[in-house]
C-alpha positions in Angstrom: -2.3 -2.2 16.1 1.2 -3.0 17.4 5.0 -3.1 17.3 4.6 -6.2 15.2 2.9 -4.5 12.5 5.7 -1.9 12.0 3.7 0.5 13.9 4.0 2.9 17.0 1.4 4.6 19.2 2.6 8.3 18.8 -1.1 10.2 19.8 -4.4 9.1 21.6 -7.2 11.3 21.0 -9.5 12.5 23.6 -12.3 14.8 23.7 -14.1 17.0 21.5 -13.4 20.6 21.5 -16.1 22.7 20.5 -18.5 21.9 17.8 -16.7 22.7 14.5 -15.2 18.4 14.7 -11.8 19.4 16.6 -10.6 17.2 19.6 -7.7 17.5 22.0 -5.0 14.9 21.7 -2.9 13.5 23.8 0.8 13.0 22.1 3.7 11.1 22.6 6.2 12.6 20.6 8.7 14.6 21.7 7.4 18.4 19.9 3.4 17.8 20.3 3.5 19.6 17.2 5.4 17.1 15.0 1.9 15.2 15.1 1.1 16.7 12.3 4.3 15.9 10.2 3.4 12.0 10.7 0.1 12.8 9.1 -1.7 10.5 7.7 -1.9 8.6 10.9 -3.7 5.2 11.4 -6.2 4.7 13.8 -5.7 1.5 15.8 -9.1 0.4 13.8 -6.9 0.8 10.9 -8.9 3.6 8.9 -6.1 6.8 7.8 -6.5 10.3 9.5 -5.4 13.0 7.7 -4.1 16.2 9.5 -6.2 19.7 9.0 -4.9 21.6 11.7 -3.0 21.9 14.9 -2.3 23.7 17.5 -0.6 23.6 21.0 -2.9 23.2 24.0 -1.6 22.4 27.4 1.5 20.3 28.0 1.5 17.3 25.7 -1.9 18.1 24.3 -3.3 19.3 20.8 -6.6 20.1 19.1 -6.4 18.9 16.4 -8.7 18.8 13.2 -9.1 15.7 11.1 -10.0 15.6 7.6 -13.9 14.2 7.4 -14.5 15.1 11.0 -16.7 18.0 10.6 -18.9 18.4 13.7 -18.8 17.4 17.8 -21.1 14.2 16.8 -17.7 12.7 14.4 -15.3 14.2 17.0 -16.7 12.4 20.0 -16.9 8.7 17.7 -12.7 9.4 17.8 -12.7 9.2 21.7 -9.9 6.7 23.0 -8.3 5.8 19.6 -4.6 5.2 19.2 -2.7 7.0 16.4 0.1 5.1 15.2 3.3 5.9 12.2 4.9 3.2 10.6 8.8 3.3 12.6 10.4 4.4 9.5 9.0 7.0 10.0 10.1 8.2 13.1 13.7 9.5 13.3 16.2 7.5 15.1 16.7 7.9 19.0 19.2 9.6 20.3 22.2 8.3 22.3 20.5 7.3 25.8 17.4 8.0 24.0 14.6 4.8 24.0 11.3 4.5 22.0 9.2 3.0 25.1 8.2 0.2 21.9 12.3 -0.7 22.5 12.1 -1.3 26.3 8.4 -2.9 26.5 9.1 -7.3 26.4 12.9 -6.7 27.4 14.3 -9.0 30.1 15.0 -7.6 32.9 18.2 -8.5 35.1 20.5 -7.8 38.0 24.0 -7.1 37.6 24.8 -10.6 38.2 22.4 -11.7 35.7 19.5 -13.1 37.2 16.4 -13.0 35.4 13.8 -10.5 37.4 11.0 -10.1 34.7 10.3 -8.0 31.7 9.2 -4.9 31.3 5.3 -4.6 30.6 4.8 -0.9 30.2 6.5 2.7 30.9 4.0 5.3 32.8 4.5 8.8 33.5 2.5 9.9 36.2 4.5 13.4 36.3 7.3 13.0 37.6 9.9 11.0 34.5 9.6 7.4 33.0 8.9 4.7 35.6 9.6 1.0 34.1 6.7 -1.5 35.7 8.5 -5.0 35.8 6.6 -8.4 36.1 8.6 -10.8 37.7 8.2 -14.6 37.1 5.9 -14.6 40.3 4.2 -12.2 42.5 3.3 -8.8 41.8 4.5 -6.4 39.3 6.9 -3.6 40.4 7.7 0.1 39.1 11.1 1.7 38.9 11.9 4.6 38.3 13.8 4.8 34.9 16.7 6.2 35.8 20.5 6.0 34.9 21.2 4.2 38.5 18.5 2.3 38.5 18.6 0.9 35.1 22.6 1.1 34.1 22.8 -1.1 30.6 20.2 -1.5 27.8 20.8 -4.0 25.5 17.9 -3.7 22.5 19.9 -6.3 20.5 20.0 -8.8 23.1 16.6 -7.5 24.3 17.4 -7.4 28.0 18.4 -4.1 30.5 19.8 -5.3 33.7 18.1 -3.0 36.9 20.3 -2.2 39.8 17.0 -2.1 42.1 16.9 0.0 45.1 17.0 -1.9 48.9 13.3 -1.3 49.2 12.5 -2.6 46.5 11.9 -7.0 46.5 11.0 -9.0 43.8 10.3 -12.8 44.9 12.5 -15.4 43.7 10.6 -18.3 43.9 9.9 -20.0 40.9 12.0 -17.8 38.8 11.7 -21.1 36.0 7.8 -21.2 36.0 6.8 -17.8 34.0 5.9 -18.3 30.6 7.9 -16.4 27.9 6.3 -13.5 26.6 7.3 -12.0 23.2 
């Protein structure tokens, strides 16, 4: 499943919980909760879960019950799969508000319009979005996704320009070879 399809990732399910077919679920939305007003979801194996029940577990977990999952055995076969809404779904962003399917493929740039990359994926390891950025060669970087660090976002023109920090270097060499990615 993808953006391509008209469809976001808004959930991953995890674990079981208990034996009565309940897992904990990982969301992405901004109320945990609201899972259950996208319901049905689609797995990312494309078969339609129906919301039972929810409730609030720790951060920006849920257990969650799904309709036909009955016992730990059909709970634990859901490990690891995506949940995804069609974007109409969603409501629109806010002002300085991104859906990370908006920023994922954008060109990056610097101020002065040099091409450093795209953006390949936003992680939250705890501490706030962090953009990592493949550049045409070398390594990929992370940035933290930040006002001064990432000053203009244009989803229209599909690029953001990054004001990057002194320590961090992205090599310029071959800046013509990369291949485009959609």
């Amino acid at each position: 499943m993808s953006e391509q399809r008209g469809l976001l990732l808004v959930a991953q399910i995890g674990r079981p919980h208990g034996v009565k077919g309940e897992v904990r679920v990982k969301c992405f939305t901004a109320d945990p909760l609201a899972l259950a007003d996208y319901s049905p979801l689609t797995g990312e194996d494309g078969r339609r879960l129906a919301v039972v029940s929810l409730r609030p577990d720790k951060g920006d977990m849920v257990v969650a019950r799904f309709q036909g999952v009955g016992d730990r055995s059909a709970a634990e076969a859901l490990g690891g799969l995506g949940l995804y809404v069609p974007r109409e779904a969603l409501p629109e962003a806010e002002e300085d508000e991104f859906y990370h399917a908006d920023l994922i493929g954008l060109e990056a740039r610097s101020p002065s319009g040099e091409r450093l990359g795209r953006v390949q994926a936003i992680h939250d390891f705890g501490a706030g979005d962090v953009l990592e950025v493949k550049p045409p060669q070398g390594a990929s970087f992370l940035l933290a996704f930040t006002r001064e660090n990432v000053p203009e976002i244009d989803l229209s023109s599909r690029f953001l320009i990054l004001d990057l920090p002194e320590e961090v270097e992205v090599r310029e060499e071959g800046a013509g070879s990369e291949e485009e990615t959609p």
